[in-house]
C-alpha positions as CSV (number, residue, x, y, z in Angstrom):
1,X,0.0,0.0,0.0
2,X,1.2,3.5,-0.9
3,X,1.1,6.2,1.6
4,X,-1.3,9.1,0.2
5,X,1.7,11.6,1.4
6,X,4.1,10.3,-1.3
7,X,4.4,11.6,-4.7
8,X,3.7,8.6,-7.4
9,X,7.3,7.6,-8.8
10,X,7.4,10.0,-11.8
11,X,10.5,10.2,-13.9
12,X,13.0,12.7,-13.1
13,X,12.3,16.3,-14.5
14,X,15.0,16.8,-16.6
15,X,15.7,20.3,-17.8
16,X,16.2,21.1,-21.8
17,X,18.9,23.6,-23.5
18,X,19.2,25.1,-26.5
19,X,21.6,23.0,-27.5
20,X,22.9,19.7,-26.4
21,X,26.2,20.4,-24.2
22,X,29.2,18.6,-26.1
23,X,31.1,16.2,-24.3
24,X,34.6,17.4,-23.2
25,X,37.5,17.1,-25.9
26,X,40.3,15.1,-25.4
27,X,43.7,16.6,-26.5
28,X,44.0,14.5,-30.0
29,X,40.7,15.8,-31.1
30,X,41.2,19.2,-31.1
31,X,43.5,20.6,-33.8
32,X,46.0,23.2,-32.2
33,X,45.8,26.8,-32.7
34,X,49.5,27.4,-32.5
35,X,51.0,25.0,-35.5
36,X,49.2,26.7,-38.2
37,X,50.6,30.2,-37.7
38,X,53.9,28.6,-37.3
39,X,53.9,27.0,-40.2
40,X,53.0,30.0,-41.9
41,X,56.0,32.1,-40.3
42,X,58.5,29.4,-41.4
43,X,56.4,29.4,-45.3
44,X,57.1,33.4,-45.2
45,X,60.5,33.5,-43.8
46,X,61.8,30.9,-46.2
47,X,60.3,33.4,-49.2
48,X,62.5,36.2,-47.7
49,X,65.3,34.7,-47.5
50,X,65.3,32.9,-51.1
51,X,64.2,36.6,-52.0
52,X,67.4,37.4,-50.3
53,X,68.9,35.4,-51.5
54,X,68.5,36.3,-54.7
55,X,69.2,39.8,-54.4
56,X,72.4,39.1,-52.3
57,X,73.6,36.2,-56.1
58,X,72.6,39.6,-58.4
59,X,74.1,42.4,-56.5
60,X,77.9,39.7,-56.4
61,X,77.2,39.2,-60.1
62,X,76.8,43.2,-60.7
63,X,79.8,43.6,-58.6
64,X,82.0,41.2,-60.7
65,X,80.7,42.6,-63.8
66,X,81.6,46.3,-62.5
67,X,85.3,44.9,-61.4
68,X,85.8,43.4,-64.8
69,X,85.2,46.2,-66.9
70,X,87.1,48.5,-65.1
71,X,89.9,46.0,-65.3
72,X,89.1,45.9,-69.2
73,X,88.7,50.3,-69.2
74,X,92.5,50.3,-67.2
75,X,94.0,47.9,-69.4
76,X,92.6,49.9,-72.6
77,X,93.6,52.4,-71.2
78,X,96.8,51.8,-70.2
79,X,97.0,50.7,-73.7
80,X,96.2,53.0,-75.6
81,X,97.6,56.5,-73.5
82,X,99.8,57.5,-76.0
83,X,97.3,57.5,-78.9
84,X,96.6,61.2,-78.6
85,X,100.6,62.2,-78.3
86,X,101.3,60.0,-81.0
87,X,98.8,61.6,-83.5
88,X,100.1,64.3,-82.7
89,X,104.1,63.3,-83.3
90,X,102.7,61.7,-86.7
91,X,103.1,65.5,-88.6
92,X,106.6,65.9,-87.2
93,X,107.6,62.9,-88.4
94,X,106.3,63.4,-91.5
95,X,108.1,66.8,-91.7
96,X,111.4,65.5,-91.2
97,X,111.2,62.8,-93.6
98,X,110.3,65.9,-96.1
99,X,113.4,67.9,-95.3
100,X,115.5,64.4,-95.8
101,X,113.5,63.8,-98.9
102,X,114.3,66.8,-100.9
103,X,118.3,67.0,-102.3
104,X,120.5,70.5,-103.3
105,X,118.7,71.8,-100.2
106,X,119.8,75.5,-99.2
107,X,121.1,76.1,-95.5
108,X,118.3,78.8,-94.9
109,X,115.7,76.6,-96.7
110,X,116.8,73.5,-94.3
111,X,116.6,76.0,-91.6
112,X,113.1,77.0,-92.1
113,X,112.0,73.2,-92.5
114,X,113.5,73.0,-88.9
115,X,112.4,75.9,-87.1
116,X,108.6,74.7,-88.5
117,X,108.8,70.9,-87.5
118,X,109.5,72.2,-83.8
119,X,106.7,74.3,-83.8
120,X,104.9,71.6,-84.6
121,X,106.4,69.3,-81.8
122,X,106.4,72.2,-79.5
123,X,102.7,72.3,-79.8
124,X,102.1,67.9,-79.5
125,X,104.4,68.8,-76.1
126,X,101.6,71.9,-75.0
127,X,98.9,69.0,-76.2
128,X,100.1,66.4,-73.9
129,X,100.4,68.7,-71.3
130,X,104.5,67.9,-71.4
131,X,106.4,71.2,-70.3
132,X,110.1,72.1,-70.3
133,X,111.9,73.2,-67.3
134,X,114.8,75.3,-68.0
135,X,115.6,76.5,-64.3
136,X,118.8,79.1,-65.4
137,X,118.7,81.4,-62.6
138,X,116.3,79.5,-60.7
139,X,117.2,78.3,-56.9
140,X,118.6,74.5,-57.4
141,X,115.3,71.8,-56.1
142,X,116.7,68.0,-56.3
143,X,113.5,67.2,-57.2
144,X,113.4,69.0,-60.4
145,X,117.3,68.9,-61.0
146,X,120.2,66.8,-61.4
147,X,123.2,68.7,-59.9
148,X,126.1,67.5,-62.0
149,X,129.0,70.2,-60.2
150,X,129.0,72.9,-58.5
151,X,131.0,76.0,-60.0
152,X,132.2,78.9,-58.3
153,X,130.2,82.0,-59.4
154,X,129.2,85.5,-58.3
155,X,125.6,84.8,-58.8
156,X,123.8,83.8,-55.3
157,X,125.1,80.5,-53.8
158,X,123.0,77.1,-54.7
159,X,121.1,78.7,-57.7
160,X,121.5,77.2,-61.1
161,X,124.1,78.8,-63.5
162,X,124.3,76.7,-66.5
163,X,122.0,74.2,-67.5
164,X,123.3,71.2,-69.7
165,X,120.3,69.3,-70.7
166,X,116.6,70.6,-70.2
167,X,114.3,68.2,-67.6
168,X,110.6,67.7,-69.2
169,X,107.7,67.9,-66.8
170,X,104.4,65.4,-67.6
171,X,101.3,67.2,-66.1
172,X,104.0,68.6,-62.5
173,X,105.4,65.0,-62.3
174,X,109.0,65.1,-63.7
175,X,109.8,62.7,-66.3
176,X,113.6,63.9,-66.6
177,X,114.8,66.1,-64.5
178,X,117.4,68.9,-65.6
179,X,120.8,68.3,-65.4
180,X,122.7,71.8,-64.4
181,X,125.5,73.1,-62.9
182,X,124.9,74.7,-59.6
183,X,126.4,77.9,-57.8
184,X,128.6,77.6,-55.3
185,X,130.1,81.1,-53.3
186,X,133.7,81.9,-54.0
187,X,136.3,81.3,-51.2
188,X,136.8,84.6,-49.0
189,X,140.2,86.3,-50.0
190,X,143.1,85.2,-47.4
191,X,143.6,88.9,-45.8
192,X,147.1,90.3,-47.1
193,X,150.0,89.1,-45.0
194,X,152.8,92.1,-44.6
């Protein structure tokens, strides 16, 4: 018999959700959030560096390619310095080779032939910036003169008195200096002895 005070056995009351709560996930089911973006960090790091890369084999070829033709420009020209001067020789040459060509030649003709044929080299020499240096009268520099003696002379003491053979200057550098004879003061006169 059932006492009237207790409830009839009724199912439990069981309360429904929107939506069905999913179980808990185990650690192998869910995919993790971290690998992805890794793997994408490594997939764009790898592009810049083969980018790199690629800039780093193109700027070492460019660099060669520089080196080589100004290893090519220096040995053309080292070459071919003497091109201008030489066209410019070419008339003088051709000059003398007149003077020797023509027989019964006059002393003053002869003369004339030669006085020309220097202007002419005269001006190559102004052309290839090649000056003379004739330092008579000038003070003696050993890097512009060969002293070959010393004389005794009234002019002032280590100046240049004579000059044997002309020194040639290529753009200030001396290419031959001038060989000269340089002053030297004359000895004191021994005082009188009575």
């Amino acid at each position: 018999m059932q006492d009237p005070n207790q409830t009839p056995d009724l199912p439990p009351v069981v309360e429904h959700s929107a939506a069905p709560e999913a179980p808990p996930a185990t650690p192998a089911d869910t995919p993790p959030d971290v690998m992805p973006g890794l793997e994408e960090a490594l997939r764009i790091a790898e592009l810049k560096a083969a980018e790199h890369h690629d800039a780093w084999l193109r700027a070492k070829a460019e660099g060669e390619n520089i080196r080589r033709r100004a290893q090519e420009d220096i040995a053309k020209a080292s070459k071919f310095a003497a091109e201008k001067f030489a066209s410019a020789m070419l008339p003088v040459k051709d000059s003398l080779e007149a003077a020797l060509a023509v027989d019964n030649q006059s002393v003053d003709k002869l003369r004339e032939g030669v006085e020309l044929t220097l202007k002419q080299l005269v001006s190559a020499f102004e052309g290839a910036r090649l000056a003379e240096e004739n330092p008579i009268g000038q003070k003696f520099d050993p890097n512009r003169h060969q002293a070959i003696s010393t004389v005794e002379s009234d002019a002032e003491p280590n100046s240049v008195v004579t000059v044997l053979q002309k020194g040639y200057l290529l753009n200030e550098r001396v290419i031959r200096p001038a060989l000269v004879m340089v002053a030297k003061a004359r000895p004191a006169a021994p005082p009188d002895a009575q």
